[in-house]
C-alpha positions as CSV (number, residue, x, y, z in Angstrom):
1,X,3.7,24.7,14.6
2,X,4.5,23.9,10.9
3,X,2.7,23.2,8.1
4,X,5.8,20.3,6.9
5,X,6.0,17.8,9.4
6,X,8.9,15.3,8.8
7,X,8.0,11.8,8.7
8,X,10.0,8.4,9.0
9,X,9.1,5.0,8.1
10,X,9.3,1.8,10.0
11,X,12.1,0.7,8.2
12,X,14.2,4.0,8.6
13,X,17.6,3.0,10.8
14,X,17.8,4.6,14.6
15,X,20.9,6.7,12.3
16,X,18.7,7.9,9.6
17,X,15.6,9.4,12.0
18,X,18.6,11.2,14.4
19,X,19.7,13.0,11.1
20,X,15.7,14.1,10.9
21,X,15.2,15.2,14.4
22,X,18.3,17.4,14.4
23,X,18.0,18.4,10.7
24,X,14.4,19.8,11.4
25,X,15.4,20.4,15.4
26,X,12.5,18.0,16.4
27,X,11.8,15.9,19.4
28,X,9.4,13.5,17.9
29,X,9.0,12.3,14.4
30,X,5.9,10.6,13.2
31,X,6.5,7.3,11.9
32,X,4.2,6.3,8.9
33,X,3.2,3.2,7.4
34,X,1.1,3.2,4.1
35,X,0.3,6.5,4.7
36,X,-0.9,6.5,8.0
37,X,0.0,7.0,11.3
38,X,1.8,4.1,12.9
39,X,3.9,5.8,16.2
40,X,5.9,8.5,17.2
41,X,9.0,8.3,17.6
42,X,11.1,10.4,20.4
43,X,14.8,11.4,20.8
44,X,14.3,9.3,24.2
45,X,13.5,6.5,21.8
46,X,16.7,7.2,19.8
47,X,18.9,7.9,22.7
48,X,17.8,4.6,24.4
49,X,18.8,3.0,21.1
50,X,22.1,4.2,20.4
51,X,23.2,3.4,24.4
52,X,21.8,0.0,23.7
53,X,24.4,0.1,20.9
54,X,27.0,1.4,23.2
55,X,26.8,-1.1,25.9
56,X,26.8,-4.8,23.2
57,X,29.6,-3.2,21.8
58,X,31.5,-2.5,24.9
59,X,30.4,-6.2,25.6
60,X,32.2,-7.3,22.9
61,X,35.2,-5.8,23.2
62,X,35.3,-6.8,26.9
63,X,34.8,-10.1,25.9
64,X,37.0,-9.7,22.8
65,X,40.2,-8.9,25.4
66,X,39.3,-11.5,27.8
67,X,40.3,-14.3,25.5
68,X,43.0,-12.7,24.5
């Protein structure tokens, strides 16, 4: 274990905490609200997130070329 433990804050984007997990090659990054413990986030959480992302966008497009 280590002594630093990286921490994130509510309003940190799905972007930001990614760059945290691989930048300190952690799974889970505690995410802190006025000093204390408000969650945990995963890199399930994030991946989950980011194909969320994926599939509006692909959405869009799909809908983007279908009134063209």
């Amino acid at each position: 274990m280590t002594r630093l433990v990286a921490t994130c804050a509510k309003s940190d984007s799905a972007d930001d905490v990614s760059m945290l997990m691989t930048e300190h090659r952690a799974r889970h990054i505690p995410v802190l609200e006025n000093g204390r413990l408000a969650g945990i986030v995963s890199i399930g959480d994030i991946v989950k997130s980011r194909m969320e992302e994926l599939q509006a966008e692909h959405e869009q497009l799909r809908d983007y070329i279908a009134q063209g």
